[in-house]
ROSE-4610 file (N, C-alpha, C; in Angstrom, 1 decimal, always signed):
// ROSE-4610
residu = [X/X/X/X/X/X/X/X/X/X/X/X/X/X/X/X/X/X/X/X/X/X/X/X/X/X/X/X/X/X/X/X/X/X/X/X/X/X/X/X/X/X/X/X/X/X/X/X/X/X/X/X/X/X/X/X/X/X/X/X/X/X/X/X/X/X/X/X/X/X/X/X/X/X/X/X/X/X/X/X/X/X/X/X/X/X/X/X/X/X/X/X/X/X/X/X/X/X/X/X/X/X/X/X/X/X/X/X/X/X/X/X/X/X/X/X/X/X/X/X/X/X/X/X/X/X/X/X/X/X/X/X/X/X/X/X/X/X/X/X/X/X/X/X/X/X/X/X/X/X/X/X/X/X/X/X/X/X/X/X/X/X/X/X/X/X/X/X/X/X/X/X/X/X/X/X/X/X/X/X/X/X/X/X/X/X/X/X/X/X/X/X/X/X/X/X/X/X/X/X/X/X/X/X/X/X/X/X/X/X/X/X/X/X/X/X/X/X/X/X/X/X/X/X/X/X/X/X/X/X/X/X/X/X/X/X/X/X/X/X/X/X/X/X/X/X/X/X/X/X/X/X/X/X/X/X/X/X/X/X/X/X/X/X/X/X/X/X/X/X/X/X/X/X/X/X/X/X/X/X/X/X/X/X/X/X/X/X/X/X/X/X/X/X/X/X/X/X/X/X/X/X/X/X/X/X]
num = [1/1/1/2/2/2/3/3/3/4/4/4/5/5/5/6/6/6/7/7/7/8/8/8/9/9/9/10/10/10/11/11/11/12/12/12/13/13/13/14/14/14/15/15/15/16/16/16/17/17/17/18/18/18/19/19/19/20/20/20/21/21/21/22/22/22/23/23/23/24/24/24/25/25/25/26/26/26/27/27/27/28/28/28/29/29/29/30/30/30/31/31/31/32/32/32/33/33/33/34/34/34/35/35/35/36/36/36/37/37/37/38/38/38/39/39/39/40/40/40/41/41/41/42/42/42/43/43/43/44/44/44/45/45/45/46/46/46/47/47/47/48/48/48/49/49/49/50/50/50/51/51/51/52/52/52/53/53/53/54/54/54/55/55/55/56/56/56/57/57/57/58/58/58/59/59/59/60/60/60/61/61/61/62/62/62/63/63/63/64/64/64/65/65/65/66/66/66/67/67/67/68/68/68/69/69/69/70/70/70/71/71/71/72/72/72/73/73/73/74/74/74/75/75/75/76/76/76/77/77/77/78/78/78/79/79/79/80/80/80/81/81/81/82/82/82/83/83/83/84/84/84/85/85/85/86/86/86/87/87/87/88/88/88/89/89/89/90/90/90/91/91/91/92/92/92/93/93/93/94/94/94/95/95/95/96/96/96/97/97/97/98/98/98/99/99/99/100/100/100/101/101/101/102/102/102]
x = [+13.6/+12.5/+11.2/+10.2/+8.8/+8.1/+7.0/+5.9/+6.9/+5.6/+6.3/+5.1/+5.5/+4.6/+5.2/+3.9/+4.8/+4.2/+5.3/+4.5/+5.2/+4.3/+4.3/+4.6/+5.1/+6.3/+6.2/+5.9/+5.9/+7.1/+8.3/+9.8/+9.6/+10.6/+11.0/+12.5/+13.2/+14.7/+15.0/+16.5/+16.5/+15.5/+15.2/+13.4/+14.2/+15.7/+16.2/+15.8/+15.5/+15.1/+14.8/+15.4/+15.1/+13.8/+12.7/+11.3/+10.2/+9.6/+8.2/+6.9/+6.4/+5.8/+4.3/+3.5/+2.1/+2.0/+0.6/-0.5/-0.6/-0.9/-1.0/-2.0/-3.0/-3.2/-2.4/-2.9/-1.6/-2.5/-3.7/-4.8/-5.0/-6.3/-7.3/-7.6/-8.0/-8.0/-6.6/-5.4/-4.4/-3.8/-3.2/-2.5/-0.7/+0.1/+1.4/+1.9/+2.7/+3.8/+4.5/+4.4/+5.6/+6.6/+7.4/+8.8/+10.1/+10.2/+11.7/+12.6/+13.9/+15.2/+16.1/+17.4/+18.2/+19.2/+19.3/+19.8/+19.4/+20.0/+19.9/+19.5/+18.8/+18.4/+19.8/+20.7/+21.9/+21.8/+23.0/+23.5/+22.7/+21.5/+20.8/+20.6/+21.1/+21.2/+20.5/+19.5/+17.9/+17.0/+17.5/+16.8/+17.2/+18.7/+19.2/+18.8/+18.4/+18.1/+16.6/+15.8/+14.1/+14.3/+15.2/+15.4/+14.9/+16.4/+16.7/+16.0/+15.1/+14.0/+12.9/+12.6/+11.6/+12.1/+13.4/+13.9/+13.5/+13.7/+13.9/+12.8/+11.6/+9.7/+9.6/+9.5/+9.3/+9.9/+11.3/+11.9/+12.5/+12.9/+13.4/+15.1/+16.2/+17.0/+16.9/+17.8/+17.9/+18.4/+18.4/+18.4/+17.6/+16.4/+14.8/+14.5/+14.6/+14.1/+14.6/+13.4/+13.8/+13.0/+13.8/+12.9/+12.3/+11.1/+10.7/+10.5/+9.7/+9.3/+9.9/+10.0/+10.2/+11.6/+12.2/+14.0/+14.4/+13.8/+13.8/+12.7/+11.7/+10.5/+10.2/+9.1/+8.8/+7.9/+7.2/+6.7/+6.8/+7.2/+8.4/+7.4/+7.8/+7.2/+8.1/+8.3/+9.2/+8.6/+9.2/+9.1/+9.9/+9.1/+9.8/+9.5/+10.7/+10.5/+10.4/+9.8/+9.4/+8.4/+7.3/+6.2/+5.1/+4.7/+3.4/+2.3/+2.0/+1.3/+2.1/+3.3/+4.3/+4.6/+5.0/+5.7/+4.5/+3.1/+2.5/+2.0/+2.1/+1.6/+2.8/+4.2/+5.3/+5.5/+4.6/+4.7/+3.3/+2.5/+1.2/+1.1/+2.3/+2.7/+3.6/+4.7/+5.6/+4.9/+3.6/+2.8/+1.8/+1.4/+0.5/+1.3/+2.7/+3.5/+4.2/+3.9/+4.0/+3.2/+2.0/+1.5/+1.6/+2.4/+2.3/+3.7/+4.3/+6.1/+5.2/+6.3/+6.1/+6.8]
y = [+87.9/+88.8/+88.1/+88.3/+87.6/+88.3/+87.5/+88.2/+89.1/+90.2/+91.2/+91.0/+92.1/+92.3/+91.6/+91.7/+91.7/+92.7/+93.5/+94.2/+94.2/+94.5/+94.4/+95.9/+96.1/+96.9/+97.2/+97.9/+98.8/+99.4/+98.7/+99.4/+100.6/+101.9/+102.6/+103.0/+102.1/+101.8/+103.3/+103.6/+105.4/+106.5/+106.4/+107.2/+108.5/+108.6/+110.3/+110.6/+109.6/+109.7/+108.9/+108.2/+107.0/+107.5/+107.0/+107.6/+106.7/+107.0/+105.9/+107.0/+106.7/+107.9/+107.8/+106.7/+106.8/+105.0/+105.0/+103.4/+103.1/+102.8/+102.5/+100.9/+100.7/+99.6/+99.0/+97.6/+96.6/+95.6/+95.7/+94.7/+93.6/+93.6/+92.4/+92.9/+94.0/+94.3/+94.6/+94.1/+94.7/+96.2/+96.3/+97.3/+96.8/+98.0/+98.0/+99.7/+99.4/+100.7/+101.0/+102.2/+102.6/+103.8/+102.6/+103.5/+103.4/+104.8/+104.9/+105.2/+104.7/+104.5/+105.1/+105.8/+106.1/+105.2/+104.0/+102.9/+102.1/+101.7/+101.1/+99.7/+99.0/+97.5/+96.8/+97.2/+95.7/+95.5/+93.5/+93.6/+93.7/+93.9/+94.1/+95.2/+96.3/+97.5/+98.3/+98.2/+98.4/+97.6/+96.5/+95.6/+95.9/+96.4/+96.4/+98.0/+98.6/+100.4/+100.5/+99.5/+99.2/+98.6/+97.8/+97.2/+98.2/+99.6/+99.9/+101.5/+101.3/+102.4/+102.0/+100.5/+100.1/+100.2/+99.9/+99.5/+101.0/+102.0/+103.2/+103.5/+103.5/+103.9/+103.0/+101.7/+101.0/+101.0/+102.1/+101.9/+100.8/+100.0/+98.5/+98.6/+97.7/+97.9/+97.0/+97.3/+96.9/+95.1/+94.5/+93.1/+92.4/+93.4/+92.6/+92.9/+93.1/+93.4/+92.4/+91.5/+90.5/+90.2/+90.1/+90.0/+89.1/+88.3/+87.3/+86.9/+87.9/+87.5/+88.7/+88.5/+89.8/+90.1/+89.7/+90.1/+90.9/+90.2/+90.9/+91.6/+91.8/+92.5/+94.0/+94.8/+95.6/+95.8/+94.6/+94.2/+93.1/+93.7/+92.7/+92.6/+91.7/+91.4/+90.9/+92.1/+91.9/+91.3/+90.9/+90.7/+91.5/+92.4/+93.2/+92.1/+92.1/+91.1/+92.3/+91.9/+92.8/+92.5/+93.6/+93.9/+94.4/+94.1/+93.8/+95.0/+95.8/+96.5/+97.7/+98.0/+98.7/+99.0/+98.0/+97.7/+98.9/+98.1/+98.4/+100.2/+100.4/+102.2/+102.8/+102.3/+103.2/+103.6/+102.5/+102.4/+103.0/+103.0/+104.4/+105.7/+105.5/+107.0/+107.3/+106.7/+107.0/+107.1/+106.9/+107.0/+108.5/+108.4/+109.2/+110.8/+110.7/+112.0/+112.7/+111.4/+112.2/+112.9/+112.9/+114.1/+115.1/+115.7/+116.9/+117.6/+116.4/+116.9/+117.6/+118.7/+118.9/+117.7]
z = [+38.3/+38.5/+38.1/+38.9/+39.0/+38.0/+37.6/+36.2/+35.4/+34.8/+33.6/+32.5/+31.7/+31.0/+29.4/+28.4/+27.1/+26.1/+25.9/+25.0/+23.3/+22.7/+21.0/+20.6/+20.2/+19.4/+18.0/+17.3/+16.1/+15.8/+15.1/+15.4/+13.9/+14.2/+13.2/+13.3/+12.8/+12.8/+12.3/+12.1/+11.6/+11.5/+13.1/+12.8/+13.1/+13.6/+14.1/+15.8/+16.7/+18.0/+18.3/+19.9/+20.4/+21.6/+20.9/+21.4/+21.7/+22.7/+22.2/+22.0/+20.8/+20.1/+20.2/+20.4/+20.8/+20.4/+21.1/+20.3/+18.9/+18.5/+17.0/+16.5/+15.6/+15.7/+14.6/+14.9/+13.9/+13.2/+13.1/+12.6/+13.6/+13.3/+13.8/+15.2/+15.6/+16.6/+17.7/+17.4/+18.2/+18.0/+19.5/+19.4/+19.4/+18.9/+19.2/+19.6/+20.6/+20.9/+19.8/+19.4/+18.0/+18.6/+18.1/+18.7/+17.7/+17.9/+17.2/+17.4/+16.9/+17.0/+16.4/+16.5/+16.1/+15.0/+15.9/+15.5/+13.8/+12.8/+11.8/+12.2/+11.0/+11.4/+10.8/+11.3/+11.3/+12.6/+12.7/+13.3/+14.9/+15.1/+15.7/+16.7/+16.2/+17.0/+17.2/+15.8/+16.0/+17.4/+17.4/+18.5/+19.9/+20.0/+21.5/+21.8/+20.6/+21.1/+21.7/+20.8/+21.4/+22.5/+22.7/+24.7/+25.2/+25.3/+26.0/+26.1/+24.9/+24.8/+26.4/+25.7/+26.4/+28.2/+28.2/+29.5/+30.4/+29.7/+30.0/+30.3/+29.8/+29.8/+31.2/+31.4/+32.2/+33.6/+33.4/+35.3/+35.0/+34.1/+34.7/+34.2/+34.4/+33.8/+32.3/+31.8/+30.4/+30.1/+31.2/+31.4/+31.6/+31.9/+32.3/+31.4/+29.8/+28.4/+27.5/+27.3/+26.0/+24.6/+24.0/+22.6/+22.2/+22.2/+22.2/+20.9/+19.5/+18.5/+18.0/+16.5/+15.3/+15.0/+15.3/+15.3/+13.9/+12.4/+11.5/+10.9/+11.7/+11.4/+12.0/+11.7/+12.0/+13.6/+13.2/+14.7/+15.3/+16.5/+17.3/+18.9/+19.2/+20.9/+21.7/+22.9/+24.0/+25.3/+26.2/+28.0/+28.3/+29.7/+30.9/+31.8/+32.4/+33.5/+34.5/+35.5/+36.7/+37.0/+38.4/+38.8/+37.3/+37.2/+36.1/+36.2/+37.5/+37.9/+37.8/+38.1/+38.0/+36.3/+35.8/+34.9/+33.8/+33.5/+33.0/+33.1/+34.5/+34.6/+33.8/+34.4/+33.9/+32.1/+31.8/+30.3/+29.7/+30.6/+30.4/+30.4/+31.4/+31.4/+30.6/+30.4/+28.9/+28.1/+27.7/+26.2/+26.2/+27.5/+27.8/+27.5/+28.3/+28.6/+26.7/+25.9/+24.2/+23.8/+24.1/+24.0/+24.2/+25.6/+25.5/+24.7/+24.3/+23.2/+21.8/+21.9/+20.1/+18.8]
């Protein structure tokens, strides 16, 4: 798959919901997606549930989601491989559509 986005990730391992919960900043001027997981940080299960969070917000399957940086951290940075124009609304609108959740 051509281009793709990368986006930075704010993980909450045992957050009780595999969610993407709003923007958040992370210092120095960036932002990160904060998203949480059902999944525990072993074993990497934390990391394959944020894939497949992300996979899910973006329309893409869960094989165009890689983990590039953060494996044992809290903030982690992925690639969606895909459409970049696409890729990016679908994940504006997953952010945008938490607001109106209780």
């Amino acid at each position: 798959m051509p281009g793709g986005v990368t986006v930075s990730v704010r993980a909450t391992p045992k957050g009780g919901r595999d969610a993407i919960d709003r923007i958040v900043p992370t210092g120095e001027g960036a932002c990160a997606l904060k998203v949480r997981v059902r999944a525990a940080p072993a074993d990497g299960e934390a990391n394959d549930a944020l894939a497949r969070v992300l996979a899910k917000a973006a329309g893409a399957p869960p094989s165009a989601v890689e983990l590039l940086q953060g494996a044992a951290g809290r903030l982690k940075t992925f690639r969606i491989a895909g459409d970049p124009a696409r890729l990016a609304a679908a994940l504006e609108q997953a952010v945008a559509g938490q607001g109106r959740k209780p």
